[in-house]
Short mmCIF file of the C-alpha atoms (twelve columns), coordinates in Angstrom:
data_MODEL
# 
_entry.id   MODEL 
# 
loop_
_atom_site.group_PDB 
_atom_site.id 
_atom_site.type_symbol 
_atom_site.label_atom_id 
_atom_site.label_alt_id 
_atom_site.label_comp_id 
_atom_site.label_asym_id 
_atom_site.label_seq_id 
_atom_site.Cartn_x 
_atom_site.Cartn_y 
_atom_site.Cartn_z 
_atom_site.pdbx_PDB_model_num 
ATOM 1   C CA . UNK A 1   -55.263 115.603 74.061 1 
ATOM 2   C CA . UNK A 2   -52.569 113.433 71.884 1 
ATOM 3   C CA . UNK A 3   -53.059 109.870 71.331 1 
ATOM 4   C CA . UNK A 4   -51.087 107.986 73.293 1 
ATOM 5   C CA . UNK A 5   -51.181 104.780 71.455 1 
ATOM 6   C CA . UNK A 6   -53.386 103.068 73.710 1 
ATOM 7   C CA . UNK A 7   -57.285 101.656 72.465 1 
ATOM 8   C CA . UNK A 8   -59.693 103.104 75.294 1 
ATOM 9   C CA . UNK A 9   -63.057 102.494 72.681 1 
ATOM 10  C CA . UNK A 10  -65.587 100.952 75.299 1 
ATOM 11  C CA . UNK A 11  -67.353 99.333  72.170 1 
ATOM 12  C CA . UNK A 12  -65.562 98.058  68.698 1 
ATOM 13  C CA . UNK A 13  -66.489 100.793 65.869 1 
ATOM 14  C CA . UNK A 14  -67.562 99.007  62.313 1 
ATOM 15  C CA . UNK A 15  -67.143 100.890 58.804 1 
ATOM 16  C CA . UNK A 16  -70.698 100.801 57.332 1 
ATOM 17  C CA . UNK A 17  -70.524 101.144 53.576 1 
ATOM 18  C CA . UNK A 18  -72.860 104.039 52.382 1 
ATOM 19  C CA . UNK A 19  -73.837 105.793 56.000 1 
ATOM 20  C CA . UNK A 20  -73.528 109.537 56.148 1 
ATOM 21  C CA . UNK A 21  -73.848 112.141 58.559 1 
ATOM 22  C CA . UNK A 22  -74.756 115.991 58.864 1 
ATOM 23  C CA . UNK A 23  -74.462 117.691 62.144 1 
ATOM 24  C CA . UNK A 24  -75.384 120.623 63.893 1 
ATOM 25  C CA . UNK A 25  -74.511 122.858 66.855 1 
ATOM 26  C CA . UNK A 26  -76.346 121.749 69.791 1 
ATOM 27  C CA . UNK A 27  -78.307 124.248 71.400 1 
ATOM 28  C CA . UNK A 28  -81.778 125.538 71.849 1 
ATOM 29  C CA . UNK A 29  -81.470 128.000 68.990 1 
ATOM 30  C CA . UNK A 30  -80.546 125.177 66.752 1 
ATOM 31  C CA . UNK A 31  -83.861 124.126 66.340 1 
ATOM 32  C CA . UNK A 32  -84.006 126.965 63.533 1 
ATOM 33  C CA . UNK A 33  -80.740 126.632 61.902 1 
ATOM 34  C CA . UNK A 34  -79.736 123.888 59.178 1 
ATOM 35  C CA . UNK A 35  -77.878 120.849 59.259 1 
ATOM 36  C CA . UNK A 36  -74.153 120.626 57.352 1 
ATOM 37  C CA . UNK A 37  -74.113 118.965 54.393 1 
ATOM 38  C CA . UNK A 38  -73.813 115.104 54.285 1 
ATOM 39  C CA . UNK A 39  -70.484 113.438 54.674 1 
ATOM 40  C CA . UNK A 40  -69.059 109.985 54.592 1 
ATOM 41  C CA . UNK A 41  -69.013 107.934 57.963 1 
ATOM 42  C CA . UNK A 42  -65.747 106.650 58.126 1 
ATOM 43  C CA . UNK A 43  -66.598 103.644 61.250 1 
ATOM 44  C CA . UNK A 44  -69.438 103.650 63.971 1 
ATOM 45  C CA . UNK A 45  -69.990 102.211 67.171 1 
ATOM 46  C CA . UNK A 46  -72.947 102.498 69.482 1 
ATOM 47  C CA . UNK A 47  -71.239 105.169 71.754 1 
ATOM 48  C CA . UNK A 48  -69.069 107.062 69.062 1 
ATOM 49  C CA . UNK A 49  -68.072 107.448 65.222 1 
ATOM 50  C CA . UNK A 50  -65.790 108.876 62.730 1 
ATOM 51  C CA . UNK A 51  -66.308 110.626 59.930 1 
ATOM 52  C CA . UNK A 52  -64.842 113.109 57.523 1 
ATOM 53  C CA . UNK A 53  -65.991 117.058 56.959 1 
ATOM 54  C CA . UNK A 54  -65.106 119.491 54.865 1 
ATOM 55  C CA . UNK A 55  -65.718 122.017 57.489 1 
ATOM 56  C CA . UNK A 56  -63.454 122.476 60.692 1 
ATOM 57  C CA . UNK A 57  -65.115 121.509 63.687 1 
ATOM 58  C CA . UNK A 58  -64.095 122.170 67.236 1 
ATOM 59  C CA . UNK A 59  -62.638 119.876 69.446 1 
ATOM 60  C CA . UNK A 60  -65.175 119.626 72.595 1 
ATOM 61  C CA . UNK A 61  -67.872 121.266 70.366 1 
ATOM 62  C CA . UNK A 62  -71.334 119.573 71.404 1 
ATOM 63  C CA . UNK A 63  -73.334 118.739 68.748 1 
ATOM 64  C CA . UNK A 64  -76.415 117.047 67.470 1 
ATOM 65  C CA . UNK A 65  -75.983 114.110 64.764 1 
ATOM 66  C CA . UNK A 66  -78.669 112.898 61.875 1 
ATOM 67  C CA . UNK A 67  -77.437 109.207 60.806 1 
ATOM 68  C CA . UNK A 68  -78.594 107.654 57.698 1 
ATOM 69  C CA . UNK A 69  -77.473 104.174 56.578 1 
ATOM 70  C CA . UNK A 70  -78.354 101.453 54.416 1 
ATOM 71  C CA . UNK A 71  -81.680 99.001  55.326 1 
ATOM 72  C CA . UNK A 72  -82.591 101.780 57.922 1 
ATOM 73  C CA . UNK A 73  -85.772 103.670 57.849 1 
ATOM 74  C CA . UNK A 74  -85.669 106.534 59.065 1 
ATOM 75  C CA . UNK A 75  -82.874 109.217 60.302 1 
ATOM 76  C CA . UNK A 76  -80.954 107.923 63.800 1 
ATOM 77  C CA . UNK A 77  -80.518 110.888 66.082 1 
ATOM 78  C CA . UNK A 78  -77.767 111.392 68.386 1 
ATOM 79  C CA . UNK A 79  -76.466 113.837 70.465 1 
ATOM 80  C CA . UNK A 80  -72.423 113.895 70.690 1 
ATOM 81  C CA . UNK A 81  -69.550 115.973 71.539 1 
ATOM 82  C CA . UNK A 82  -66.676 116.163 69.440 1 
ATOM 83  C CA . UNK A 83  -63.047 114.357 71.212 1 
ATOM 84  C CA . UNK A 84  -60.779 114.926 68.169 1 
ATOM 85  C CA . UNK A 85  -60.086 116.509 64.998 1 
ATOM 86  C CA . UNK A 86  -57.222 115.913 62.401 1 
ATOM 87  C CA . UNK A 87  -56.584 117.944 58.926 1 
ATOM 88  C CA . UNK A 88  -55.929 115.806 56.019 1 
ATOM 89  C CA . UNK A 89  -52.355 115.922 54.606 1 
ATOM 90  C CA . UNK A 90  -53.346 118.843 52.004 1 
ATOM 91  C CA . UNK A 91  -56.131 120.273 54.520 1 
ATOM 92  C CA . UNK A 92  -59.028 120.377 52.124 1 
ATOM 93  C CA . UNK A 93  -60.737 117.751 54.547 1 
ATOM 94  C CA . UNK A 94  -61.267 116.759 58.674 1 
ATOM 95  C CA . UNK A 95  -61.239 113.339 60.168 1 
ATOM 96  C CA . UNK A 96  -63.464 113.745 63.194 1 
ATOM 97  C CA . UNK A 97  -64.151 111.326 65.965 1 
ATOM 98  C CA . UNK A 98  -66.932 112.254 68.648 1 
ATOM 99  C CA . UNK A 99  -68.373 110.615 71.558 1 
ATOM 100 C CA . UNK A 100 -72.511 109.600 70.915 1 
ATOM 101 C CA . UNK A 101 -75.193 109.545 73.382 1 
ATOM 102 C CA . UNK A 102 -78.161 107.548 71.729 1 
ATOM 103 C CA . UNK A 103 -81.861 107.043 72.889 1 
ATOM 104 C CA . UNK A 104 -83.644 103.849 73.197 1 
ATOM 105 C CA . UNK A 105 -84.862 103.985 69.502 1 
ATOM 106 C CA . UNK A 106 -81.695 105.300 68.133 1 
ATOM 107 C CA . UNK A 107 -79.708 102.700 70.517 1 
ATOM 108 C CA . UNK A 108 -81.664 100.141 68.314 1 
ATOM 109 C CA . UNK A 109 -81.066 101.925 65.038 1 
ATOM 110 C CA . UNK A 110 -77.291 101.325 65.633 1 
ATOM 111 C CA . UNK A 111 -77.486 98.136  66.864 1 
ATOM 112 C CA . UNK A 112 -79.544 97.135  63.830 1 
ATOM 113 C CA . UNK A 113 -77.114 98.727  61.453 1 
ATOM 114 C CA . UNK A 114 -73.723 96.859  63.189 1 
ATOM 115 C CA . UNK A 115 -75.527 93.634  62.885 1 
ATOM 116 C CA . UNK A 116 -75.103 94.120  59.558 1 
ATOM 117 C CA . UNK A 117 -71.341 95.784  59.012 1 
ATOM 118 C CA . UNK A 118 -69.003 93.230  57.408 1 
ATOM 119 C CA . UNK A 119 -65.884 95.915  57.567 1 
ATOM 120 C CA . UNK A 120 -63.957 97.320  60.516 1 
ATOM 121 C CA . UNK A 121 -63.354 100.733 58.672 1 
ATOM 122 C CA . UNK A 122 -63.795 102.611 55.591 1 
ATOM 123 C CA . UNK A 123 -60.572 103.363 54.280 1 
ATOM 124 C CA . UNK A 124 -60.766 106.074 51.523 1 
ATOM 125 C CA . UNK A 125 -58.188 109.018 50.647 1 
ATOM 126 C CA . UNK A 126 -59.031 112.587 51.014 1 
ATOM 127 C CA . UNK A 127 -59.357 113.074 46.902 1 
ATOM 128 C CA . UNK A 128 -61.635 110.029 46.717 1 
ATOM 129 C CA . UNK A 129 -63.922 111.642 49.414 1 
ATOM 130 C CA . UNK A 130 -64.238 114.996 48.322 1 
ATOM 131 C CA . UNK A 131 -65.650 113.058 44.786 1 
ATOM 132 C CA . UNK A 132 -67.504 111.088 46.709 1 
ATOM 133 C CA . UNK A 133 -69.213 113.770 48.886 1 
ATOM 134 C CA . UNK A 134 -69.875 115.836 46.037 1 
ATOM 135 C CA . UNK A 135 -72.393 113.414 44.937 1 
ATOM 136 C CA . UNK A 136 -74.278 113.212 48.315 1 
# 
């Protein structure tokens, strides 16, 4: 689906300085496989977020999420599908926006976490990120 220029977001997405996600193909089997590595959320909201990967992902590809972010406890779990995915201008990185479905004590997680995001996004560039994740 292309963007048609229009904002459809249900609720406003926040950057949160120093939150990070890994990911993982939801289905029963999953339960023995690992999570990806931990990359960079790029903005979050408490029905979707955006983040970058090093590793393609599939657009409508269900997965589970593992949030961590600063002043929470604690890992916020999410299950999500995935509505978009865009290649960085040299293609050594994906921007990746998915759709979240939270439970109650996630729900509060994320609501605890926006309370205290002072930025609308995290802008970085693709060679900043791949430094950054390789400290993670």
């Amino acid at each position: 689906m292309t963007w048609d220029g229009k904002e459809r977001r249900g609720k406003k997405r926040y950057g949160v300085k120093g939150a990070v996600v890994q990911y993982k193909k939801a289905s029963p089997l999953s339960l023995f496989t690992a999570a990806s590595n931990k990359y960079l959320v790029l903005n979050l909201s408490e029905t979707g977020l955006e983040f970058m990967t090093k590793e393609p992902v599939t657009e409508g590809k269900r997965l589970n999420f593992y949030l961590e972010a600063p002043k929470v406890h604690g890992t916020i779990r999410a299950a999500g599908r995935v509505i978009w995915v865009k290649a960085t201008q040299n293609q050594e990185a994906y921007r990746v926006g998915a759709f979240l479905k939270l439970s109650g004590r996630s729900r509060s997680l994320v609501k605890a976490v926006l309370d205290n995001a002072v930025i609308d996004s995290v802008e970085i560039s693709t060679r900043v990120y791949l430094k950054e994740i390789e400290r993670l």
